[in-house]
C-alpha positions in Angstrom: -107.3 182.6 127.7 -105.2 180.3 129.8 -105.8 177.6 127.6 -104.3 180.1 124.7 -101.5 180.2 126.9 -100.9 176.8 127.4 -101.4 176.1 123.4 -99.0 179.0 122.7 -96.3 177.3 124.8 -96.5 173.8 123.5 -96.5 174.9 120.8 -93.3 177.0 121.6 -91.5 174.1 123.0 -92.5 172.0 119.9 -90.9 174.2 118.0 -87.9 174.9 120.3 -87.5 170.8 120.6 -88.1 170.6 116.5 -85.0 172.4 115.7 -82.9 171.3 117.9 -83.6 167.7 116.8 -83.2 168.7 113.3 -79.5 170.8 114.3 -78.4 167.4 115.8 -79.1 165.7 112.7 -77.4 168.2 111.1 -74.3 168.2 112.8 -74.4 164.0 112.2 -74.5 164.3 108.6 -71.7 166.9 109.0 -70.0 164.0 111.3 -70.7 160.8 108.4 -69.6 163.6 105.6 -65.9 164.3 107.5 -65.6 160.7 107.8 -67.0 159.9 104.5 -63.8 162.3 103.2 -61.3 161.2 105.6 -61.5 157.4 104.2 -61.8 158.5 100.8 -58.6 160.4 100.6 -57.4 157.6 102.7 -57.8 155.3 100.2 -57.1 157.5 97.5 -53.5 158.1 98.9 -53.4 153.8 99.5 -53.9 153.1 95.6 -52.1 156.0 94.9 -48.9 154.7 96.6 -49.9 151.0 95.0 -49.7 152.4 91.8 -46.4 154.0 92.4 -44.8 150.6 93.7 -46.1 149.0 90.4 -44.2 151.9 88.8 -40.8 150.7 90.2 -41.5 147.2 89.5 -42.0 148.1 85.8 -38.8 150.4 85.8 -36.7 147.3 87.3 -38.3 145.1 84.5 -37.6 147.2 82.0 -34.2 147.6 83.2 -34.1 143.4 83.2 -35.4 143.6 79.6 -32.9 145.9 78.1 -29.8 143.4 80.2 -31.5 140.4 79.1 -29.3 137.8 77.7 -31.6 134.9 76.7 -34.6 135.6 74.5 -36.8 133.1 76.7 -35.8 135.2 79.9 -36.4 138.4 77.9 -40.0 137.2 77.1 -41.0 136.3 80.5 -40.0 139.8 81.5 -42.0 141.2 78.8 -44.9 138.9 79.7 -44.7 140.1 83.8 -44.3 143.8 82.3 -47.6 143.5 80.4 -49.5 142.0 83.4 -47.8 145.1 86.2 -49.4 147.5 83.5 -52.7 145.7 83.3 -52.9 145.9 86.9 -51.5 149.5 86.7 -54.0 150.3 84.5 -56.7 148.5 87.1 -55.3 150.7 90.0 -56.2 153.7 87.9 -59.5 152.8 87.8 -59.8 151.9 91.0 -58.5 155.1 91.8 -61.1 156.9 89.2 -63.9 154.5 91.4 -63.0 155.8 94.8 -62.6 159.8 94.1 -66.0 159.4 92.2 -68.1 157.6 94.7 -70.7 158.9 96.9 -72.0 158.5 100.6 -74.7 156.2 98.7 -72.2 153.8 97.1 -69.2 154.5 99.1 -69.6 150.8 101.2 -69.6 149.5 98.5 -66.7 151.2 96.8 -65.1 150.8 99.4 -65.5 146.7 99.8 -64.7 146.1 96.2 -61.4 148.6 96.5 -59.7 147.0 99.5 -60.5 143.6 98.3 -58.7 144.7 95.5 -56.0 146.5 96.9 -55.5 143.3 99.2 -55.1 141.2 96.0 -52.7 143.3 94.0 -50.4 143.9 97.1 -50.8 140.6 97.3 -49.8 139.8 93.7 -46.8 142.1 94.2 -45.6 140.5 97.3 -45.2 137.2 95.3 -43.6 138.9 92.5 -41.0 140.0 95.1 -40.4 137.2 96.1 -40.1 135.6 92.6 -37.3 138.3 91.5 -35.2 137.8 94.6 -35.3 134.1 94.2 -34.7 134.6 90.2 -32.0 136.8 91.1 -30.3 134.6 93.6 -29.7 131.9 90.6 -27.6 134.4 88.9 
């Protein structure tokens, strides 16, 4: 009888000690999800704002086109508008990427989008620069 007692209450605390391993566990994948969210709309809202600074750098070339004077500078603005779409175009994916990953790819998602984001800011920074000095000449 007492060793039914003593069975009983091991098996009791087993039990007891089982789910409160498992709710910890729980509450950790709960923990890595939030997270998991947070940086995605994180990122999301980054390329987002990327993609809307590309957009004003297309409007100001389009504006350049239309005041153009010289066909050679008119084609060199066509050329720089045609690579700020491709790479607007890029951003979208990258966009489409990020809001479609999973916990399972998300490093890796993640990796590839801010080496990319770090490259077309990057890129944009040095087209900046480019259009003040081009505009200084003038």
């Amino acid at each position: 009888m007492a060793h039914k007692l003593i069975t009983r209450t091991t098996t009791i605390l087993f039990l007891l000690a089982a789910s409160f391993i498992f709710i910890q566990c729980d509450n950790r994948t709960d923990d890595r999800s939030s997270a998991f969210d947070e940086e995605r709309e994180q990122m999301t809202s980054n390329l987002e704002s990327l993609r809307d600074d590309i957009d004003d750098k297309i409007n100001d070339l389009e504006t350049r086109i239309d005041n153009a004077d010289d066909t050679e500078v008119e084609r060199n603005l066509e050329a720089q508008r045609r690579e700020l779409r491709d790479d607007r175009s890029n951003v979208d994916r990258a966009i489409d990427d990020v809001e479609n990953s999973t916990q399972d790819s998300w490093q890796t998602v993640k990796t590839e989008t801010e080496n990319f984001f770090d490259r077309i800011s990057s890129k944009l920074d040095e087209w900046s620069d480019r259009v003040r000095d081009d505009r200084q000449d003038y």
